[in-house]
C-alpha positions as CSV (number, residue, x, y, z in Angstrom):
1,X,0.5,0.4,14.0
2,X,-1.3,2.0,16.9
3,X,-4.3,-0.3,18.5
4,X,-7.2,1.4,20.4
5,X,-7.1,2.3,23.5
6,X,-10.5,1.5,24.7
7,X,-11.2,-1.1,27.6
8,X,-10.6,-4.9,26.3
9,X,-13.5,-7.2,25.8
10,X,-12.5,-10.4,25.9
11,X,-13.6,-13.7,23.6
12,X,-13.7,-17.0,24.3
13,X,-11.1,-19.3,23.1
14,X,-14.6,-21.7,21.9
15,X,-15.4,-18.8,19.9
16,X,-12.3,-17.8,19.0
17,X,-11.7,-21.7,17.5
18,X,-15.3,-21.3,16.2
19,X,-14.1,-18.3,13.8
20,X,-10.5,-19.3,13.3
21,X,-10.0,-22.8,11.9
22,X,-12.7,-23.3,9.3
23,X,-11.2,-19.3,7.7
24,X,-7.9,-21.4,8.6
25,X,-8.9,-24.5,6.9
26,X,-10.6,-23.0,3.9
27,X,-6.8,-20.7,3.3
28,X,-4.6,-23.8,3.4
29,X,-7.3,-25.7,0.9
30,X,-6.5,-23.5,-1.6
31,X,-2.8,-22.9,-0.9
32,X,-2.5,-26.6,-1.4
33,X,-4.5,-26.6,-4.8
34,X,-2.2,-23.6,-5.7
35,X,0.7,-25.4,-4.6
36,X,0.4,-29.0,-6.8
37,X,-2.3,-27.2,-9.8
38,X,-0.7,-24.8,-11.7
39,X,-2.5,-22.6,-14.1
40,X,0.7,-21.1,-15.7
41,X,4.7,-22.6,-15.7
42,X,6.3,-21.9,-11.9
43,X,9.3,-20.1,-12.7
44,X,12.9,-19.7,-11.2
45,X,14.0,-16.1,-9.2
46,X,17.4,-15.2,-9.6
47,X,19.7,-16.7,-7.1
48,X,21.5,-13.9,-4.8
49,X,24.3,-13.7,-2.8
50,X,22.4,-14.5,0.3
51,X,21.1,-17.5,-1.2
52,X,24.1,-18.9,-2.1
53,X,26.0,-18.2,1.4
54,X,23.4,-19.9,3.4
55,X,23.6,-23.4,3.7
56,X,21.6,-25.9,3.9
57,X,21.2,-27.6,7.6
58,X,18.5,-30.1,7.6
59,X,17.8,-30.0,11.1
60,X,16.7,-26.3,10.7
61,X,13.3,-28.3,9.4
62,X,11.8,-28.4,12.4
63,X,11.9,-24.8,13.6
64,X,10.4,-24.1,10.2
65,X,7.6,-26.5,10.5
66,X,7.3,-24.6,14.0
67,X,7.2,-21.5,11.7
68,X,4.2,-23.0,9.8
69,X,2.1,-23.2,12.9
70,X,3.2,-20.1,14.7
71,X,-0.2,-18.3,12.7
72,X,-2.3,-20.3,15.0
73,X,-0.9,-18.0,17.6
74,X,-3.6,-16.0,16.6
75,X,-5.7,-18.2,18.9
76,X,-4.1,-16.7,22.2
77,X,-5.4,-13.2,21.5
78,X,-8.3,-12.6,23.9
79,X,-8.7,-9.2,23.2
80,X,-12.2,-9.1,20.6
81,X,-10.5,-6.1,19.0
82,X,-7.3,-7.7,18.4
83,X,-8.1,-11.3,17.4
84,X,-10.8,-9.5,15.1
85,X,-7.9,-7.1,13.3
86,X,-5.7,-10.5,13.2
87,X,-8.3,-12.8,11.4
88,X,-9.1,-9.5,9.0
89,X,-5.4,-9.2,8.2
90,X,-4.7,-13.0,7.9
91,X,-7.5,-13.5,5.1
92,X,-6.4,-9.8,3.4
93,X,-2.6,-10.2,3.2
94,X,-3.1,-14.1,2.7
95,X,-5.0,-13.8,-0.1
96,X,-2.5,-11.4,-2.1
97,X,0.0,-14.8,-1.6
98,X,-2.5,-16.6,-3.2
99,X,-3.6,-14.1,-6.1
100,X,0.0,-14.6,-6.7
101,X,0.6,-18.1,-6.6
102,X,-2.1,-18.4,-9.5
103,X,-0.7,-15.6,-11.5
104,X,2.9,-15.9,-11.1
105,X,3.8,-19.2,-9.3
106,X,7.4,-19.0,-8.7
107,X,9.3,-22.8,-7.6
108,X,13.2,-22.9,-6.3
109,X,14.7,-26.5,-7.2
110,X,15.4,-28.7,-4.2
111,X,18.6,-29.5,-3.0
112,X,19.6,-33.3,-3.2
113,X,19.5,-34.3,0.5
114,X,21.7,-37.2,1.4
115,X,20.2,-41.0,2.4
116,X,20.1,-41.6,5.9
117,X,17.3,-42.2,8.4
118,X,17.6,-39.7,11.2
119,X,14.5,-37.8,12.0
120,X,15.6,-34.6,10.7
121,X,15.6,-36.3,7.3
122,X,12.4,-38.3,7.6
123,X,10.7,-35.0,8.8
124,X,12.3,-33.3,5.7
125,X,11.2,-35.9,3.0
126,X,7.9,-35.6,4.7
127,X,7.7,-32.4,3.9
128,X,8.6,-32.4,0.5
129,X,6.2,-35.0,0.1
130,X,3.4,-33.0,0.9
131,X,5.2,-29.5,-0.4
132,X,6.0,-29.0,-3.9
133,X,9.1,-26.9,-4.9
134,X,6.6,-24.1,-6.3
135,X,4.9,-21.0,-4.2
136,X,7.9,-19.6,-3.1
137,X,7.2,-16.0,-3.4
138,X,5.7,-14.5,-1.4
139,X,6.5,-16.7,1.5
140,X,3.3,-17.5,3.2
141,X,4.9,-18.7,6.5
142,X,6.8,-15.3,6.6
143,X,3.2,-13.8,6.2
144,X,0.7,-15.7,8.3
145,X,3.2,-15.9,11.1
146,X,4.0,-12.4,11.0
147,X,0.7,-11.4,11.8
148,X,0.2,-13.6,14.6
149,X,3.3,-12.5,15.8
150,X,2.5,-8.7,15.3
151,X,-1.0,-9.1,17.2
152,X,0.4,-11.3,20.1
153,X,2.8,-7.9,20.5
154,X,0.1,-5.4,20.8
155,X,-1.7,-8.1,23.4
156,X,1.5,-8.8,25.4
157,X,3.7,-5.7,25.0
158,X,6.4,-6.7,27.4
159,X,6.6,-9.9,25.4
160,X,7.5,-7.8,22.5
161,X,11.5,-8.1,21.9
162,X,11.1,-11.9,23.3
163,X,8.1,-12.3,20.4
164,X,10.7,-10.5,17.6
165,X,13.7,-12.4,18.6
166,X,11.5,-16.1,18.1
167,X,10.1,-14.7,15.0
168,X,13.9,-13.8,13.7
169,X,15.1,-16.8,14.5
170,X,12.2,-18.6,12.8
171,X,12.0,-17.0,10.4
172,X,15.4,-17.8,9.1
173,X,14.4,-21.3,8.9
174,X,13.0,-20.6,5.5
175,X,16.6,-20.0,3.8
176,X,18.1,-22.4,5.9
177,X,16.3,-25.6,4.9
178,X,16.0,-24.1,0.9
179,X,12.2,-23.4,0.9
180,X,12.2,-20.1,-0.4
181,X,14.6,-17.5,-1.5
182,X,15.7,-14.4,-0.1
183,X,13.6,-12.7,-1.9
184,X,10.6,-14.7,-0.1
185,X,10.7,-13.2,3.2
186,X,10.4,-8.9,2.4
187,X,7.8,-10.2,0.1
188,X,6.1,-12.2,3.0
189,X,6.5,-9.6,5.5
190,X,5.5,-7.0,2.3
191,X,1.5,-9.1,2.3
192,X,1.7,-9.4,6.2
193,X,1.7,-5.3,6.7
194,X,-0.7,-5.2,3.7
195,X,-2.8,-7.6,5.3
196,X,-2.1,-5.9,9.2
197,X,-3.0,-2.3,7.5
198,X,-6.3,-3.3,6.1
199,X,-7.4,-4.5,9.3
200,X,-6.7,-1.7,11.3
201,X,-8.5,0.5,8.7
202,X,-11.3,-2.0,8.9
203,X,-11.6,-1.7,12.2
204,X,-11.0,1.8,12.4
205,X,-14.6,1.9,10.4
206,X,-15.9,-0.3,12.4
207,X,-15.5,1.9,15.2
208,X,-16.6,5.1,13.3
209,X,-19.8,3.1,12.5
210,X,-20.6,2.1,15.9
């Protein structure tokens, strides 16, 4: 998606924290009440192919918490312009995950994971701990990171094929360690472009306006 052209006014990463984490804070609130209080029964997507030839690697947990936090990568765009699109499209396409995980929870049953006490597995109970088996689709760290990832592109162009390479390989992360299904990540990436697509024609008002 195109991004003006006009000169770049910069904001303050004080400002920038000022605007991000409470909108941040107030998104993950309600994921976690959608994630443990559910309004109508979670139900199971049909398994494909993919899903049943990846396997399960433990380890792969930590690159997918990493995946969890890449959306604060919002918080490196000092362009006004482009950290304004990206906190538009993060509320706009995150919301539609939300909508959904209220209306149509879907849950994928957990693996057993063997007994042991590396870190990989501590980190991994940890998770499920905190994580219940349900808001699988769509995935919202396919979604949040996407768009972090998408405006960190337009912001750093030459980054770009480093930026989709570590999104990639992320992104994987969520098949790997049997968080979501495959059907998870084009519905994740489906809310991200929603949510990136809005913003720009938000901010293509915005600019008519001024």
């Amino acid at each position: 998606m195109p991004t003006s052209r006009l000169p770049a006014t910069r904001i303050s990463l004080r400002r920038r924290l000022l605007i991000f984490l409470p909108i941040f804070a107030v998104l993950y609130t309600v994921y976690l009440w959608t994630n443990h209080v559910h309004l109508f029964q979670p139900i199971l997507l049909p398994l494909t192919a993919l899903d049943r030839a990846i396997p399960f690697y433990v380890w792969t947990v930590w690159p997918y918490l990493l995946l969890a936090y890449c959306l604060l990568g919002s918080l490196f765009l000092s362009d006004v312009r482009l950290f304004r699109q990206a906190v538009w499209a993060l509320v706009s396409g995150y919301s539609v995950n939300l909508i959904v995980f209220v209306l149509l929870p879907t849950a994928l049953p957990r693996l057993p994971v063997a007994s042991g006490d590396g870190w990989s597995l501590a980190a991994y109970r940890s998770l499920c701990a905190l994580d219940s088996p349900a808001n699988c689709f769509p995935s919202g760290h396919i979604t949040a990171s996407a768009i972090a990832f998408w405006f960190l592109a337009q912001q750093y162009p030459r980054w770009r094929p480093a930026l989709a390479v570590v999104f990639a390989l992320l992104a994987c992360t969520i098949l790997t360690t049997k968080q979501h299904y495959a059907w998870d990540l084009p519905g994740g990436l489906a809310t991200a472009a929603f949510g990136i697509g809005v913003a720009g024609l938000l901010e293509r008002r915005r600019s008519v306006a001024a």
